[in-house]
C-alpha positions in Angstrom: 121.6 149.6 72.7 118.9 149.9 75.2 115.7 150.0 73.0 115.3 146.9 70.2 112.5 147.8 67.5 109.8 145.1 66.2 108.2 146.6 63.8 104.9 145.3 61.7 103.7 147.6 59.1 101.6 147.1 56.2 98.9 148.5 54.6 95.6 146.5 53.8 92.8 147.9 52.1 89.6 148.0 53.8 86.1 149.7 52.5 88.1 151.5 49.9 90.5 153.6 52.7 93.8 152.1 54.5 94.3 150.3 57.7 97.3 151.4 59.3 99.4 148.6 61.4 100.5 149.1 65.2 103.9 148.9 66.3 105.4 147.3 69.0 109.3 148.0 70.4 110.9 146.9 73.5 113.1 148.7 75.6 115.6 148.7 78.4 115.1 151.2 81.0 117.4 154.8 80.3 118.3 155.2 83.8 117.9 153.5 86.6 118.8 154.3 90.4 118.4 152.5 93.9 117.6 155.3 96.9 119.0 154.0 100.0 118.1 154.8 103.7 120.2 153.3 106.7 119.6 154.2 110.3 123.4 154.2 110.7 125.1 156.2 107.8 124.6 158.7 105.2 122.9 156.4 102.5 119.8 158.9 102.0 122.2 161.4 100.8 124.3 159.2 99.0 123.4 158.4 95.1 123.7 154.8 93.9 124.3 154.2 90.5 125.1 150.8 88.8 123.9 148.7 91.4 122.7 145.1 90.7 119.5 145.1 92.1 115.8 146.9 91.1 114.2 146.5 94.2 111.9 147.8 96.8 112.8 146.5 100.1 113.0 147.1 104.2 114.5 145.4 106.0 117.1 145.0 109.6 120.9 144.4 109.3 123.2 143.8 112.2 123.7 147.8 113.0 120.0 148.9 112.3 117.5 149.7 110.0 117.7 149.6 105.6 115.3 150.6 103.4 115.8 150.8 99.3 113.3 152.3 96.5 114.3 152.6 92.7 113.6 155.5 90.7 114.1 155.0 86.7 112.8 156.5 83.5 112.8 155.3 79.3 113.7 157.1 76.6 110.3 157.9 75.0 111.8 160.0 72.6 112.4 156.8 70.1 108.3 157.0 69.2 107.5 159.3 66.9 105.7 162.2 67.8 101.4 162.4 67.3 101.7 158.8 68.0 99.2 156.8 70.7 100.0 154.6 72.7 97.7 151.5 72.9 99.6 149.3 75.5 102.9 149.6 77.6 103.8 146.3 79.8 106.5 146.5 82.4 108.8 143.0 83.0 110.9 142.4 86.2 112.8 139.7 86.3 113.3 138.4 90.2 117.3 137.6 91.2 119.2 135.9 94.6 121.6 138.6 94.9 124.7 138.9 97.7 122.6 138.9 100.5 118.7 139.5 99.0 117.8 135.9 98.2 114.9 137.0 95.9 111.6 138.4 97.2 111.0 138.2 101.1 108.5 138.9 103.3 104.7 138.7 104.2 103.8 142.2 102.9 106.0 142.9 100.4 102.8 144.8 97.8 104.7 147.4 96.2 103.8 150.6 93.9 104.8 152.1 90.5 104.5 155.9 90.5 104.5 158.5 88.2 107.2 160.8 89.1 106.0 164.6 88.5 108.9 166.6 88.8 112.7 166.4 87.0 116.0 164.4 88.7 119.3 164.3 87.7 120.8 160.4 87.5 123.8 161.3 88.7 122.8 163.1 92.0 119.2 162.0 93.3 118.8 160.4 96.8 116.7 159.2 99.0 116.5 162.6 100.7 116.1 164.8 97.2 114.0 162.1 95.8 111.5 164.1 93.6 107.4 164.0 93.8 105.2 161.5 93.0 101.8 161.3 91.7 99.2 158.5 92.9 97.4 159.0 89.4 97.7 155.7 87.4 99.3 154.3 90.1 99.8 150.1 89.9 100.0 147.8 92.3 102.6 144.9 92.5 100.8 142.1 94.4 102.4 140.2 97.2 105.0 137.7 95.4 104.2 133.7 96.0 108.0 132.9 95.8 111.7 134.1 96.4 112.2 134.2 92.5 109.1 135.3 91.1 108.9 137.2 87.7 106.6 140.1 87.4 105.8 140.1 84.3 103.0 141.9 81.8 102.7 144.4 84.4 100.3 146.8 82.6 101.7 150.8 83.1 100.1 152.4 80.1 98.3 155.0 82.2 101.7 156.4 83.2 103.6 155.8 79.9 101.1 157.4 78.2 100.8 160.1 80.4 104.5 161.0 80.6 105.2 160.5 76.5 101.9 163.0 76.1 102.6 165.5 78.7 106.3 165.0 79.1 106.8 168.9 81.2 104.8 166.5 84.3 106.0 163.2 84.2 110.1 161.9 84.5 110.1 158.5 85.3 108.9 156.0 87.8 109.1 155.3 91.3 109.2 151.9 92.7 108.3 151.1 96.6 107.1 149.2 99.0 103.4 150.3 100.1 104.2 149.4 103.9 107.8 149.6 104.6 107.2 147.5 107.3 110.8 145.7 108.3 111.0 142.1 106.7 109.7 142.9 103.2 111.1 143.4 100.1 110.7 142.5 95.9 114.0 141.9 94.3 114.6 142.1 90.8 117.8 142.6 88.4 118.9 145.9 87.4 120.1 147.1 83.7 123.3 146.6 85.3 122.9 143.1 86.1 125.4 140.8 84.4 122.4 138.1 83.2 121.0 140.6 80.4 117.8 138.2 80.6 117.3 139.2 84.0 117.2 143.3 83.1 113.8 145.1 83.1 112.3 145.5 79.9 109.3 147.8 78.9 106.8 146.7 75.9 104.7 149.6 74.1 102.6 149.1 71.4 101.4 152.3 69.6 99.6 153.7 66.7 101.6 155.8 64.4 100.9 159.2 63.2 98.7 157.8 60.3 99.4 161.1 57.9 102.2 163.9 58.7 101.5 167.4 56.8 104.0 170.1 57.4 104.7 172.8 55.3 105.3 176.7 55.7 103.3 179.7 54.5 105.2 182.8 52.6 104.2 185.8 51.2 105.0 185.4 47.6 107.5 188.4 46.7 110.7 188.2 45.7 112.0 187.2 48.8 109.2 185.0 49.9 109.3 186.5 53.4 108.0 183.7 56.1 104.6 185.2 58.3 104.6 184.2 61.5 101.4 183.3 63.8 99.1 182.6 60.5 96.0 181.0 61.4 95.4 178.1 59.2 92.0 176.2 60.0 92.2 172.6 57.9 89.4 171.1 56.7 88.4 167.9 55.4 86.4 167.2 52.6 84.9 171.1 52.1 83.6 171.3 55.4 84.5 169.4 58.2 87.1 171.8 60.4 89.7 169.1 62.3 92.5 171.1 63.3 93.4 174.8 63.8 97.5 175.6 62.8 99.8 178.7 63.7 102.8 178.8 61.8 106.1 180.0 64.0 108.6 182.9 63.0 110.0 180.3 60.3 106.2 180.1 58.8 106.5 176.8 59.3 103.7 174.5 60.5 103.0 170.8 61.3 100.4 168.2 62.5 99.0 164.6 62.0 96.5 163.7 60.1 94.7 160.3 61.3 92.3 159.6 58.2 91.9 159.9 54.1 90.2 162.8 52.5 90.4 166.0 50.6 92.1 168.9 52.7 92.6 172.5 52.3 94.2 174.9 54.7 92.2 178.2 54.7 94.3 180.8 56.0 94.0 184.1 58.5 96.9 186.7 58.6 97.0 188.3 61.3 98.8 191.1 59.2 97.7 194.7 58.2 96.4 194.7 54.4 98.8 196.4 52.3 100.9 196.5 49.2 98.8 197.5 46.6 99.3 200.6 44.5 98.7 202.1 41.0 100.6 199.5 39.2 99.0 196.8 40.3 95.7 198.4 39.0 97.2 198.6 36.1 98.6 195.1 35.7 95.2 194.2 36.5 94.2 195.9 33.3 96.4 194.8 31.2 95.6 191.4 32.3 91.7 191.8 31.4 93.0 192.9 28.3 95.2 190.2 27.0 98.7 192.5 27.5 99.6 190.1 30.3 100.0 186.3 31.5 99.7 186.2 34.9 99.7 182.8 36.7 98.7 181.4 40.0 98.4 183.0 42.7 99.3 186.4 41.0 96.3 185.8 39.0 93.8 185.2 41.7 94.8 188.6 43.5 93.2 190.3 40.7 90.2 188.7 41.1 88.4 191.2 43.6 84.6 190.9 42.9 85.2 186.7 42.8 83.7 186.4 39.9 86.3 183.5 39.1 87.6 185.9 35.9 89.2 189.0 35.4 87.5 192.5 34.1 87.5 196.2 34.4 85.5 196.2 37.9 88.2 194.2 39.6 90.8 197.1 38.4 88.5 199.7 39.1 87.7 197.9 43.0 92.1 198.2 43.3 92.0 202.3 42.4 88.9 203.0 44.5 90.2 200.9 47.6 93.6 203.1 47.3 91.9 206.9 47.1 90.1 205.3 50.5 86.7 204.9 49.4 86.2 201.5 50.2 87.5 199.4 53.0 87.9 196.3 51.3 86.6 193.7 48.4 84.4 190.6 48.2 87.3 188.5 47.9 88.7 189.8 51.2 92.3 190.6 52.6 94.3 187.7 52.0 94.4 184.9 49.5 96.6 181.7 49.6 97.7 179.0 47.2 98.7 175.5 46.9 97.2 175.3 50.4 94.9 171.9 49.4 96.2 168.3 49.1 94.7 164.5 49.5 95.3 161.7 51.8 94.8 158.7 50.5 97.3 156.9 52.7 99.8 156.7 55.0 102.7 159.2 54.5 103.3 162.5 54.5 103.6 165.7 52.3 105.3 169.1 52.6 102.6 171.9 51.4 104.4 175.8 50.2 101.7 177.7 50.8 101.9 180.6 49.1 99.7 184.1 50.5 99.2 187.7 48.8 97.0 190.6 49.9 94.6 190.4 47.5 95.1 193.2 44.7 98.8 193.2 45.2 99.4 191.3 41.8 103.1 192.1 41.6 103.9 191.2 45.0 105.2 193.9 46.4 104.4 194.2 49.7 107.2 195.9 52.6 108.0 194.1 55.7 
């Protein structure tokens, strides 16, 4: 296992609303590769895997010239998703080695770049090496001694970067900044046999303090999904945070980061439809005692929103079917069990139920 998890959660209770804990995991790197360059062979084409060393280096042998750069990457994919991350420190570990007694040289300042484009562990090179990016770029000073640890090295610019845009960011580069001959920082690999010598990455980030997903339905028989709904939540009445579109599934998802009373008012991008001379009737019969309707079914009668049901609301249903009126007070669409509170951490799954208003027995064709 690459990745260990410390975790600290708890809950305390501060000015009458939660305080939600960080977390903090450490993590071996997912992949990491040495790109070699020899005046005299093929070693910029060649890929190196499971070699000992993590180093940036350049240096002269007996038949010419060597240079080495390390590209690796993490597997980000263990913290969950609408997280932040707060801090992410880098440790390399400095090893004698066959012939690489530990760092060398007088200019031996090397950099950690974000690499922008993808790379395939089993095939990158020196020469296919992908781009780089000088944005949140950090700096390894010049080391003091052969065996110096680099350690706390702070790379949260790029960790966060690549865990919040991960279609531009794959890893990171190490190299020297002057690959001057006579200079290089040496440090173990994963594959290195001491497992305390192995690099080892430290995040600490803030949970996703409240997860709300859910999916929106039109409430037939069937309960048919609607895709690209438009669902603006709100806190507390009104205080917009976060505008939703629900896929071909109807489903829906985001974070919520504090407490409150939410509700989800919808849009439906969809035609108004489904109503005909039963459903003026059923409104009716339900002014008149003759039915129980419930819920939602209930609230589609309701056309003037006069929060109760009478003759105009049936009489708004036939006139909008003969054509002569283009809509009612209460609008197109109404939704239901679309509100929820957050008094926590957690989450909740909402089935938000939707009708076109006046179409009380659900029968809407799709």
């Amino acid at each position: 296992m690459k990745y260990l998890l410390r975790i600290a959660l708890f809950f305390t209770l501060l000015s009458g609303e939660y305080s939600y804990s960080q977390v903090t995991i450490t993590m071996g790197v997912q992949n990491d590769i040495s790109l070699g360059w020899s005046t005299y062979n093929s070693a910029a084409n060649t890929n190196y895997q499971n070699t000992m060393q993590f180093a940036a280096y350049s240096l002269l042998g007996e038949y010419g010239g060597n240079k080495n750069r390390v590209i690796f990457n993490f597997n980000l994919s263990v913290i969950p998703a609408g997280s932040i991350i707060t801090s992410a420190k880098l440790n390399l570990y400095a090893i004698s080695y066959s012939s690489l007694n530990g760092h060398f040289g007088t200019s031996n300042s090397s950099f950690l770049k974000k690499v922008t484009a993808s790379w395939n562990p089993l095939t990158v090179t020196w020469n296919n090496c992908p781009a780089t990016s000088t944005e949140n770029m950090v700096t390894l000073p010049q080391s003091t001694s052969n065996l110096q640890d680099y350690t706390n090295i702070n790379i949260t610019g790029i960790i966060k970067d690549i865990y919040e845009n991960p279609g531009s960011g794959y890893g990171i580069l190490l190299g020297l900044i002057n690959e001057a001959y006579g200079n290089g920082l040496v440090f173990g690999s994963s594959h290195f046999a001491t497992v305390s010598k192995r690099p080892v990455l430290e995040i600490t980030y803030q949970p996703p303090y409240f997860k709300l997903e859910g999916y929106v339905k039109y409430a037939n028989t069937l309960q048919t999904p609607l895709n690209n709904v438009r669902l603006i939540l709100m806190k507390n009445g009104n205080i917009p945070v976060d505008t939703l579109f629900t896929n071909t599934s109807g489903y829906f998802s985001t974070n919520i980061d504090s407490d409150g009373d939410y509700t989800l008012v919808g849009n439906c991008p969809l035609p108004w439809g489904g109503v005909n001379s039963l459903d003026a009737m059923l409104t009716l019969r339900e002014f008149l005692g003759l039915e129980d309707l419930t819920g939602i079914y209930k609230k589609a009668c309701d056309l003037n929103m006069s929060s109760y049901i009478n003759a105009t609301d049936a009489m708004m249903n036939q006139v909008r079917q003969s054509g002569l009126s283009s809509g009612f007070p209460a609008g197109d669409w109404i939704f239901d069990n679309n509100s929820f509170t957050v008094t926590g951490p957690g989450e909740t799954t909402l089935q938000v139920k939707t009708l076109c208003t006046g179409d009380v027995n659900g029968s809407y064709s799709f």
